[in-house]
DOVO-641921 format. One record per residue: residue number from 1; x, y, z of N, C-alpha, C in turn. Coordinates in nm, 3 decimals. Layout:
// residues N
+-----+---------+---------+---------+---------+---------+---------+---------+---------+---------+
: pos :     n_x :     n_y :     n_z :    ca_x :    ca_y :    ca_z :     c_x :     c_y :     c_z :
+-----+---------+---------+---------+---------+---------+---------+---------+---------+---------+
: NUM :       X :       Y :       Z :       X :       Y :       Z :       X :       Y :       Z :
...
+-----+---------+---------+---------+---------+---------+---------+---------+---------+---------+
// end
This chain:
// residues 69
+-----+---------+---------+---------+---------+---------+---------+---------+---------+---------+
: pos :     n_x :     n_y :     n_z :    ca_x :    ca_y :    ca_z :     c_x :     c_y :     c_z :
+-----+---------+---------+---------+---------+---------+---------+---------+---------+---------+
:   1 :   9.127 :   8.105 :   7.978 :   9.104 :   8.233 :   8.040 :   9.201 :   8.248 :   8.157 :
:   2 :   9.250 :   8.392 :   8.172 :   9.346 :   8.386 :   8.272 :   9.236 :   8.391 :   8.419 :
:   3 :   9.368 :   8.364 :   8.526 :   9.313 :   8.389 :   8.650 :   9.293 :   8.518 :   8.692 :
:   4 :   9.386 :   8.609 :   8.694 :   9.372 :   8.718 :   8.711 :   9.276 :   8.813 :   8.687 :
:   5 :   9.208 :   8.867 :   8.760 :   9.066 :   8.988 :   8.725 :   9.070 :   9.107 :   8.798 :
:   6 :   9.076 :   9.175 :   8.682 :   9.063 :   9.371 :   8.708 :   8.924 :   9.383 :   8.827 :
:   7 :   8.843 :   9.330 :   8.765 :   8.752 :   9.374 :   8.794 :   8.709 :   9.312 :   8.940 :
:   8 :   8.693 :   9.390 :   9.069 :   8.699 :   9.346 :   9.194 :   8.527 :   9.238 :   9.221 :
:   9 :   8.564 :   9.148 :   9.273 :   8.430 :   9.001 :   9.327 :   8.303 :   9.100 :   9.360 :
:  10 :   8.324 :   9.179 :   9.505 :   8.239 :   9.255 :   9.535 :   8.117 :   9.309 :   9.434 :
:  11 :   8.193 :   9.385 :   9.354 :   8.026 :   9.461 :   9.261 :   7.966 :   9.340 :   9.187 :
:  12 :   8.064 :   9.272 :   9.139 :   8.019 :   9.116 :   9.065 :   7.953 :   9.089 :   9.192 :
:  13 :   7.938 :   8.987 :   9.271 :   7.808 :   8.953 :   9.415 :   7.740 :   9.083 :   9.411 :
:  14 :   7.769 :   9.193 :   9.386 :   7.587 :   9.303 :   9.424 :   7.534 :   9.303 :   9.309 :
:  15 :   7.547 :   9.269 :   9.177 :   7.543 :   9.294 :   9.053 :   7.428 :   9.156 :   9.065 :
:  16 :   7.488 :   8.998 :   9.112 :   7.450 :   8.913 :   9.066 :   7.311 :   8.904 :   9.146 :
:  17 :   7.319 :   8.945 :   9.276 :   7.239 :   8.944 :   9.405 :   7.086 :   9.105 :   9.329 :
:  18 :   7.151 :   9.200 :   9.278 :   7.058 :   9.283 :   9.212 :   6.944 :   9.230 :   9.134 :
:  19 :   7.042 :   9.140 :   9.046 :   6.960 :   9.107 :   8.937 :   6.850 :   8.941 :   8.970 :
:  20 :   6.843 :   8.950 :   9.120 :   6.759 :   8.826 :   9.111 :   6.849 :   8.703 :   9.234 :
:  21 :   6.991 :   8.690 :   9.236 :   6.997 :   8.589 :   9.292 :   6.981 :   8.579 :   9.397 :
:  22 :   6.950 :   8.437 :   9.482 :   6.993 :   8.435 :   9.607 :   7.056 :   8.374 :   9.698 :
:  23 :   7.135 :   8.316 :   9.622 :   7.287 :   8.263 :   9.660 :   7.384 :   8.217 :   9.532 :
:  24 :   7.494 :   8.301 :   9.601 :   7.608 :   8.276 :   9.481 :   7.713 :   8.193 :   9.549 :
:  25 :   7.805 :   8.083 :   9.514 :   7.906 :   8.041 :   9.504 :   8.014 :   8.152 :   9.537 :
:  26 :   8.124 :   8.157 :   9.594 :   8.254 :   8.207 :   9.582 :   8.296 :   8.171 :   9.447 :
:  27 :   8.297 :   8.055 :   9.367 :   8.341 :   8.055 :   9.275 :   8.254 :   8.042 :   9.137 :
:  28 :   8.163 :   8.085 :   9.157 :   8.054 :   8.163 :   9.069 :   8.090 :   8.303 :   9.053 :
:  29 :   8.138 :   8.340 :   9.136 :   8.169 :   8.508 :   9.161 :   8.327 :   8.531 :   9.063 :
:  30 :   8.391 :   8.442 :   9.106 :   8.524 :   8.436 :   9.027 :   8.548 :   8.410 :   8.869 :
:  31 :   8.454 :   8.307 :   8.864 :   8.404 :   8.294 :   8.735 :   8.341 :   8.433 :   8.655 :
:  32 :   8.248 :   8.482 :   8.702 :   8.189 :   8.556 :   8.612 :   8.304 :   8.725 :   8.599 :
:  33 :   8.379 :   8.724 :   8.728 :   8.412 :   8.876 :   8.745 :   8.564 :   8.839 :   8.631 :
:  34 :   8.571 :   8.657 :   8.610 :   8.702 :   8.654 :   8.501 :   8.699 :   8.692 :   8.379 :
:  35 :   8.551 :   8.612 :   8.354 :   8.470 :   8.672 :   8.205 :   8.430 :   8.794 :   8.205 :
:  36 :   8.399 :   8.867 :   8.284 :   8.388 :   9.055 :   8.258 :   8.505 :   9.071 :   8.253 :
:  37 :   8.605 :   9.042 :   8.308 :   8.755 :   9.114 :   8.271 :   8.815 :   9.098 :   8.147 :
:  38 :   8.779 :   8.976 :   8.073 :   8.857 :   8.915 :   7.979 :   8.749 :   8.983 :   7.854 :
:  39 :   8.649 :   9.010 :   7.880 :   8.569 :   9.059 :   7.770 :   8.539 :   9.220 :   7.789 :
:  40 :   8.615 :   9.267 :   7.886 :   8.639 :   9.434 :   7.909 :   8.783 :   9.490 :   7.818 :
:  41 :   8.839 :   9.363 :   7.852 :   8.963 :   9.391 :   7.798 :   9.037 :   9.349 :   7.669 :
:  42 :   8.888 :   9.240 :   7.582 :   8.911 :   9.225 :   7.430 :   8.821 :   9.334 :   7.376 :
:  43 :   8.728 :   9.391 :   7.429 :   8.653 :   9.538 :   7.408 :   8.760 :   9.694 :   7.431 :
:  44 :   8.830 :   9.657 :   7.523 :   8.925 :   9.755 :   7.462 :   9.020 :   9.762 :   7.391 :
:  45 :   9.093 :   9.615 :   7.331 :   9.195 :   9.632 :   7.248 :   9.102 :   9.692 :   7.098 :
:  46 :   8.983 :   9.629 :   7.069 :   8.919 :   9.648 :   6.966 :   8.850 :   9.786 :   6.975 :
:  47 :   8.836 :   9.836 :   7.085 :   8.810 :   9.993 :   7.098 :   8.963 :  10.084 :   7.009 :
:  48 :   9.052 :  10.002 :   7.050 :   9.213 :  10.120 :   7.011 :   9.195 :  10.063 :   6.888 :
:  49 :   9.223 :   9.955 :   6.842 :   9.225 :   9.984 :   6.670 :   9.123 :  10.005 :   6.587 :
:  50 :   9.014 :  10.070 :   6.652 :   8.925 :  10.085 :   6.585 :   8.935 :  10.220 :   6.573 :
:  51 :   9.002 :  10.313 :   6.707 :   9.030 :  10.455 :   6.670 :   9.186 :  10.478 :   6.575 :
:  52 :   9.252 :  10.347 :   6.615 :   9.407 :  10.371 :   6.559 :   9.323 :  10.373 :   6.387 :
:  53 :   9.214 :  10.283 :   6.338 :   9.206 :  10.283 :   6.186 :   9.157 :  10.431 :   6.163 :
:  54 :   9.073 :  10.516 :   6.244 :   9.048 :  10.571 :   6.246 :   9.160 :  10.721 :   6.189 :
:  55 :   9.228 :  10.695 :   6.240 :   9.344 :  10.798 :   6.239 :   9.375 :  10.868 :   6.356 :
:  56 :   9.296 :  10.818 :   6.463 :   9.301 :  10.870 :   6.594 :   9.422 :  10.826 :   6.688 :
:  57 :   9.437 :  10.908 :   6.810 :   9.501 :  10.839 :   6.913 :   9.372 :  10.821 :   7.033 :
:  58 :   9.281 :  10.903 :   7.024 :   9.176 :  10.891 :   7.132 :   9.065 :  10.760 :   7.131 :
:  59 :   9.028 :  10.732 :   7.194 :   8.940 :  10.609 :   7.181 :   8.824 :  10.635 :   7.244 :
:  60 :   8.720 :  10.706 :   7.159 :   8.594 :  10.758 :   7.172 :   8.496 :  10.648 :   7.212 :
:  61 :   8.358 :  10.693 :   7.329 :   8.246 :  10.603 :   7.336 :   8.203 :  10.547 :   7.205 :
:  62 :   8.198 :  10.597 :   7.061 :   8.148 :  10.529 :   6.951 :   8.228 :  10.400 :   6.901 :
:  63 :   8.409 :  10.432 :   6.970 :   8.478 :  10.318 :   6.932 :   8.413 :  10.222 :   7.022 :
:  64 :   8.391 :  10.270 :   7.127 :   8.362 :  10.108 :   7.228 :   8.211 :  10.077 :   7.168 :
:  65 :   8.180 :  10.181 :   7.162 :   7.998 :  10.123 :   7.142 :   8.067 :  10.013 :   7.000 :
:  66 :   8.105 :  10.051 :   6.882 :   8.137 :   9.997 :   6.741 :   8.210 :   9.873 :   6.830 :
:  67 :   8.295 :   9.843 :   6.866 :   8.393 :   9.724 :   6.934 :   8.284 :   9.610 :   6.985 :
:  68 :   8.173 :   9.681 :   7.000 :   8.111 :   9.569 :   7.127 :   8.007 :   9.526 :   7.073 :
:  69 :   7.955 :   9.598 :   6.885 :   7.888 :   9.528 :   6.800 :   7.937 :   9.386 :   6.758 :
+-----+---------+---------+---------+---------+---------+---------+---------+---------+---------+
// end
């Protein structure tokens, strides 16, 4: 998994802290906001060819909903 993450630490810690915790690691936080990025962003390649089979150029909520079956 790469290092790099789209997705900013912050909402990951209010997200984790929402749902129950009450103490997170710094690198609990890094961890999980790597795996939402890396699985946001194999959900969207499979969102585009699912509209590219489609015949589309647009990549509709049903592609992502279908991608993330």
């Amino acid at each position: 998994m790469r290092n790099i993450s789209i997705i900013s630490k912050a909402p990951v810690s209010r997200m984790l802290f929402k749902v129950g915790a009450q103490r997170v690691s710094r690198p609990a936080i890094s961890a999980l906001a790597q795996f939402l990025t890396q699985f946001a962003e194999d959900t969207a390649a499979r969102s585009i060819q699912i509209a590219r089979h489609s015949g589309r150029k647009t990549v509709l909520e049903e592609d992502v909903r279908l991608a993330v079956k």
